[in-house]
C-alpha positions in Angstrom: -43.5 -21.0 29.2 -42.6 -17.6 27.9 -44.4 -15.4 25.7 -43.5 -12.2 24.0 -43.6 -8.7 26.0 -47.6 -7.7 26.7 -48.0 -4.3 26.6 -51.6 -2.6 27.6 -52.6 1.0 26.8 -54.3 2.9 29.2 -58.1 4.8 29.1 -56.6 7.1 26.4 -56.1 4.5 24.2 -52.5 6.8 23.0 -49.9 4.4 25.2 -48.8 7.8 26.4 -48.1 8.2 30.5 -51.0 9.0 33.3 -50.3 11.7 35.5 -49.9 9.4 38.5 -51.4 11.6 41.1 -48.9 14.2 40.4 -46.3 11.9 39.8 -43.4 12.3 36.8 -43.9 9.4 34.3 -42.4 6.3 35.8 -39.9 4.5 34.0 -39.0 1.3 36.2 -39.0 -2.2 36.8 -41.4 -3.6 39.5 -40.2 -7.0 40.8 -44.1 -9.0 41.3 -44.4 -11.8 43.6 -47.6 -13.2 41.2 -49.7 -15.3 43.1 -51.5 -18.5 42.2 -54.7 -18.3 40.5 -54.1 -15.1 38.4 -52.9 -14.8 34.9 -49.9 -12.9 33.8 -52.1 -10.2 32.0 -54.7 -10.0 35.1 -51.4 -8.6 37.2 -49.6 -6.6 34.7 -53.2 -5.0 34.9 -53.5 -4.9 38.4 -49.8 -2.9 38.9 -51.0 -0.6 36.1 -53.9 0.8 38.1 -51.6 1.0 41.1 -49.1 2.7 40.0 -52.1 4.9 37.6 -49.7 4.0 34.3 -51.0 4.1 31.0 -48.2 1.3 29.8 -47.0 -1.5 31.0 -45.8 -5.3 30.3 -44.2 -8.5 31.7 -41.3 -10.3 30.5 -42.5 -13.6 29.9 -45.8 -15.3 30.9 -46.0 -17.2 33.9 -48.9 -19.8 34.4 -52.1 -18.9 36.4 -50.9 -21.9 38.4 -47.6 -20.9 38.8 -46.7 -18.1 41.6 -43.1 -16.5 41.9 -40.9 -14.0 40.2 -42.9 -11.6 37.6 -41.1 -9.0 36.2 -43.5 -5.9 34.8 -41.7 -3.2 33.2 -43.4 0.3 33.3 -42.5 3.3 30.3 -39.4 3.3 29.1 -38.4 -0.4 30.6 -41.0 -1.7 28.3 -38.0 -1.3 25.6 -35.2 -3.0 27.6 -37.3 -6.8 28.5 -36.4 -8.5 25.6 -33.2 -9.9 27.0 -34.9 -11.5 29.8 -37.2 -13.8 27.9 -34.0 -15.2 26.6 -32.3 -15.7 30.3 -32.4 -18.8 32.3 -35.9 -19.5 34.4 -35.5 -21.1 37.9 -38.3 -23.0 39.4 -39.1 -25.5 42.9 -42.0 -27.5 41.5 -43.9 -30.1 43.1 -45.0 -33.5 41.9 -47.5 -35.7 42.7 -46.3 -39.5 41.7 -48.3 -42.2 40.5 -51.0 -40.3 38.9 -50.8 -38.4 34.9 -52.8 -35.7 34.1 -54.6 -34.9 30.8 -53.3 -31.7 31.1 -49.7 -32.4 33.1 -51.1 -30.2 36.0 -53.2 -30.8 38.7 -56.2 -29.1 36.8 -56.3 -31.8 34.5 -57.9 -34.7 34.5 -56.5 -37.8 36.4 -55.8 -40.9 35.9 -53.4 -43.8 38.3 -50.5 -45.3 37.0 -48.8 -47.4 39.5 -47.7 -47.2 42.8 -44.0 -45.4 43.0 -41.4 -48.1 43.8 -37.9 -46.9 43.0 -35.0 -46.5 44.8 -32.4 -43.7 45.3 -30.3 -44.7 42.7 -33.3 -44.9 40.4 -33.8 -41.7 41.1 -30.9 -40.2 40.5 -30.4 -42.2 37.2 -33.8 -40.6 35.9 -32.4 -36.8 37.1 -29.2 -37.2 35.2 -31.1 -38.5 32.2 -33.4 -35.5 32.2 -30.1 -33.1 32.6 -28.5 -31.0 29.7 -30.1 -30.5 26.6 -32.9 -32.6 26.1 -35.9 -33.0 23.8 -39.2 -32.0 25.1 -42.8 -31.9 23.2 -44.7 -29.1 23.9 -48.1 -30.0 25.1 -51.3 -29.3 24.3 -52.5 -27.6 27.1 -50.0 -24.9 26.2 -50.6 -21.3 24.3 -48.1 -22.6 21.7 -50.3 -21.6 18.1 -50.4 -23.6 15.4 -51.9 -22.1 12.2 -52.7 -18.7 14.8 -54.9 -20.6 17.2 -53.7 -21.3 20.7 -53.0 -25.4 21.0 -54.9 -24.9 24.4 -57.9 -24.1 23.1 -57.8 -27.1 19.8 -57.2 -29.0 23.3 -60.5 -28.0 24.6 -62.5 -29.1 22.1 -60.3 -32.9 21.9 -58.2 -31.6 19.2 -55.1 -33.5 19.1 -51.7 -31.9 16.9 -49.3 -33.8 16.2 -45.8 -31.6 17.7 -42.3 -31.5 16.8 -39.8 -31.8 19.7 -37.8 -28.9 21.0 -34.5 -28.7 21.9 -34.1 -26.9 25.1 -31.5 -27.2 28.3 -31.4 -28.0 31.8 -29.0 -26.6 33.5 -29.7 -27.8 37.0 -32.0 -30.4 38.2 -32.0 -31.3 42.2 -34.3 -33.5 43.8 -34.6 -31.1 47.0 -37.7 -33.3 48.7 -39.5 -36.6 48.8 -42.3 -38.6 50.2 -43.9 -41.7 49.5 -45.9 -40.2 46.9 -44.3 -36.6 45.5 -41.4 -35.4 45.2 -40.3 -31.6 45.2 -37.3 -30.2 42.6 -35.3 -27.5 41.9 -34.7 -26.5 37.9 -33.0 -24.0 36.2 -34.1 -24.2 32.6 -33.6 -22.4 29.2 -36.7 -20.3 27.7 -39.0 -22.7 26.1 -38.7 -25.3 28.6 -41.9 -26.3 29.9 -41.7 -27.2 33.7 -45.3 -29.9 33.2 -43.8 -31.8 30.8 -40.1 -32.4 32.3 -42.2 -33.7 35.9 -44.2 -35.5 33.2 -40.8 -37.3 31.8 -39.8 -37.8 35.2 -42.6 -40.1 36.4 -42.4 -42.0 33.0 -38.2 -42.9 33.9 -39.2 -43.8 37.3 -41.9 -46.2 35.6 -45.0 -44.7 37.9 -46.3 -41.3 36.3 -46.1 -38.5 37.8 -47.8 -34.8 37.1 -47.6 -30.7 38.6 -49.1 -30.0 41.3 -47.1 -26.6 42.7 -44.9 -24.6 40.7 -42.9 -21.6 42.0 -40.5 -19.0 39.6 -37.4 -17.8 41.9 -35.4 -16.3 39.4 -35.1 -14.8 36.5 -31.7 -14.6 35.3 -29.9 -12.3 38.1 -33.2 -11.7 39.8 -34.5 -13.0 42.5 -37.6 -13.9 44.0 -36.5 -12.8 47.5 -36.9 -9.1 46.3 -40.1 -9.2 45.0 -43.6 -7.9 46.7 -46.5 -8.7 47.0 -50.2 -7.1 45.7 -51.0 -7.2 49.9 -47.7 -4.6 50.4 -48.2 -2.5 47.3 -52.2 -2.0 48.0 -51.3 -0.4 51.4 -48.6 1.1 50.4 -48.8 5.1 49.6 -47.8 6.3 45.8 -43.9 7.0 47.6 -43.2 3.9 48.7 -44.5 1.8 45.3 -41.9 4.3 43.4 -39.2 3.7 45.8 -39.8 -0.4 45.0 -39.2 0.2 41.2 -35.9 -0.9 39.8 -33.9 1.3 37.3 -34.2 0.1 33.7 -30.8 -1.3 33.3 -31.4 -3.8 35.9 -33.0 -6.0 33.5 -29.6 -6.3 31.3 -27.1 -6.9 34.3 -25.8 -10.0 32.4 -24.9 -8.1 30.0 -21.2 -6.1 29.8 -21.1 -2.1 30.6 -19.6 0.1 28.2 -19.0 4.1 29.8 -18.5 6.9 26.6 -17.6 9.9 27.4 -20.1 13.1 27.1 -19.0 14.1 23.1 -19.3 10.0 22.4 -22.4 9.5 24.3 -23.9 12.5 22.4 -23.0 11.0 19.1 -24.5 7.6 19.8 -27.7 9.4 21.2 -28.0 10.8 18.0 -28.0 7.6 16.2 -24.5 7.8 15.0 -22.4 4.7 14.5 -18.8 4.8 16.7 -15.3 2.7 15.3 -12.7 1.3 17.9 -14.8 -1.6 19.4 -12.4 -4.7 18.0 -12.3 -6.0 21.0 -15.2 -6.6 21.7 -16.9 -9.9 21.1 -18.7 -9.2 17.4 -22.4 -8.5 17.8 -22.3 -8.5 21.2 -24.8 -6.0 23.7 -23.6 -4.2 25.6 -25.0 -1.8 28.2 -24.2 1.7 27.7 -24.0 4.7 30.1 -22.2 8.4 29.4 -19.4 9.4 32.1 -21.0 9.9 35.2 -22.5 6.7 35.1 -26.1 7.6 33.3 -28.1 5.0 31.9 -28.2 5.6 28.0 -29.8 2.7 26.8 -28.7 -1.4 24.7 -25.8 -0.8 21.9 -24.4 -3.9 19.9 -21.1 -4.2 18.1 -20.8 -5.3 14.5 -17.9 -7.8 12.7 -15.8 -4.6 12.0 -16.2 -3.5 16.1 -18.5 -0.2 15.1 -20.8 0.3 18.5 -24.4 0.8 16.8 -26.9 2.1 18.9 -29.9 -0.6 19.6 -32.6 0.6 21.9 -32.2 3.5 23.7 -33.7 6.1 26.1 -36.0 8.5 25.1 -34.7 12.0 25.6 -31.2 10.9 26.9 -30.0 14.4 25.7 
């Protein structure tokens, strides 16, 4: 369900900073509570006009279906995202048994199946089936490309691809609800897992069908839904108040291990340099880096001989 960073230039067309009212350049991570019915790129645009910045991006596209956790980065965080479209993705979905969908969602269109006549142990049986790694083929209502073109939109037209099966993993999958007809589950997935087609495999183990018809991101690796906000709060809110919601730029590597340098090493690696005496450190690691008094300095990685390179790092640290 994830795509690569989107980044948008602003009016000037140079990907440089707006003034923001008399604002500094912002450099943060805004924690979006996306609703349903908008597309990624509609609110990375939206929270670029708010907060009048010329760049900005998400970490990952979530469907116009979907609602939940939407990280957009703004300046410098823009550089620091890429570890979160490799973190796990947790989701409560909803599903609708007894019915498929041509499209595995509940804009598709429908056909019945069979009444849903399974018991608890069937149930369960079918969750610890669909737990761990598992196969899964993308659909084709998906913006997977084959040969550059979108499979969604060969879909369209009644173009069917043949796809090769992916490995991804589920690391937790709870039936947290159920009625006669739906059912309501917790997942924490891998990237690449595709939320449709796991309820999809789930109806097919319980022999009646089932497809999406609510789907919900809650967290993204360490973050979490519950801090996010809303476009209703940041639209009333003054220019303060939407900066004092943005989080700092390492937030979005907190699974990653801190390394401090002190101010004559920080400088060096600032400057590109390479620094010895990092053995113990797990070989091509990341690491987060920060100078002495606890400064933000941007993603380093250690090589096979334990050098500290310097990966991505902030502008004008020094």
């Amino acid at each position: 369900m994830e795509n690569l960073l989107t980044k948008t230039d602003g009016l000037s067309g140079t990907g440089e900073a707006a003034s923001n009212n008399g604002h500094p350049a912002l450099d943060g991570v805004l924690l979006l509570d996306k609703p349903s019915g908008m597309t990624s790129n509609a609110a990375v645009q939206r929270v670029r006009r708010l907060y009048s910045k010329a760049k900005a991006g998400h970490t990952g596209t979530l469907d116009p279906l979907a609602s939940g956790l939407l990280p957009i980065c703004l300046g410098q965080a823009t550089k620091f995202s890429h570890p979160l479209l490799e973190a796990r993705k947790s989701y409560l979905a909803t599903l609708r048994l007894g019915w498929r969908s041509s499209t595995g969602d509940a804009e598709g269109e429908l056909s019945e199946v069979a009444t849903p006549n399974f018991d608890e142990q069937a149930l369960n049986n079918a969750v610890d089936a669909l737990t761990g790694p598992i196969e899964q083929v993308p659909p084709m209502y998906s913006a997977l490309k084959v040969k550059g073109r979108p499979l969604y939109s060969l879909a369209r037209k009644g173009v069917n691809v043949e796809r090769a099966a992916r490995r991804v993993h589920i690391y937790q999958l709870e039936v947290v609800g159920r009625s006669e007809d739906a059912l309501e589950i917790f997942v924490t997935c891998s990237k690449g897992t595709y939320v449709r087609v796991l309820a999809e495999d789930l109806g097919e183990r319980l022999g009646c069908g089932a497809y999406l018809t609510g789907l919900r991101r809650v967290a993204i690796g360490a973050l979490q839904v519950s801090d996010a906000v809303g476009f209703e709060a940041l639209e009333t809110a003054t220019m303060d108040e939407r900066l004092a919601l943005l989080k700092p730029l390492d937030s979005l590597l907190e699974d990653l291990p801190p390394l401090r340098l002190n101010e004559d090493l920080s400088r060096r690696l600032c400057h590109g340099l390479a620094i010895p005496g990092y053995a113990d450190i797990a070989p091509l690691e990341k690491a987060r880096i920060y100078n002495e008094d606890g400064r933000f300095l941007g993603l380093g990685v250690v090589d096979e001989a334990g050098v500290l390179k310097p990966k991505r790092l902030v502008s004008k640290a020094f």
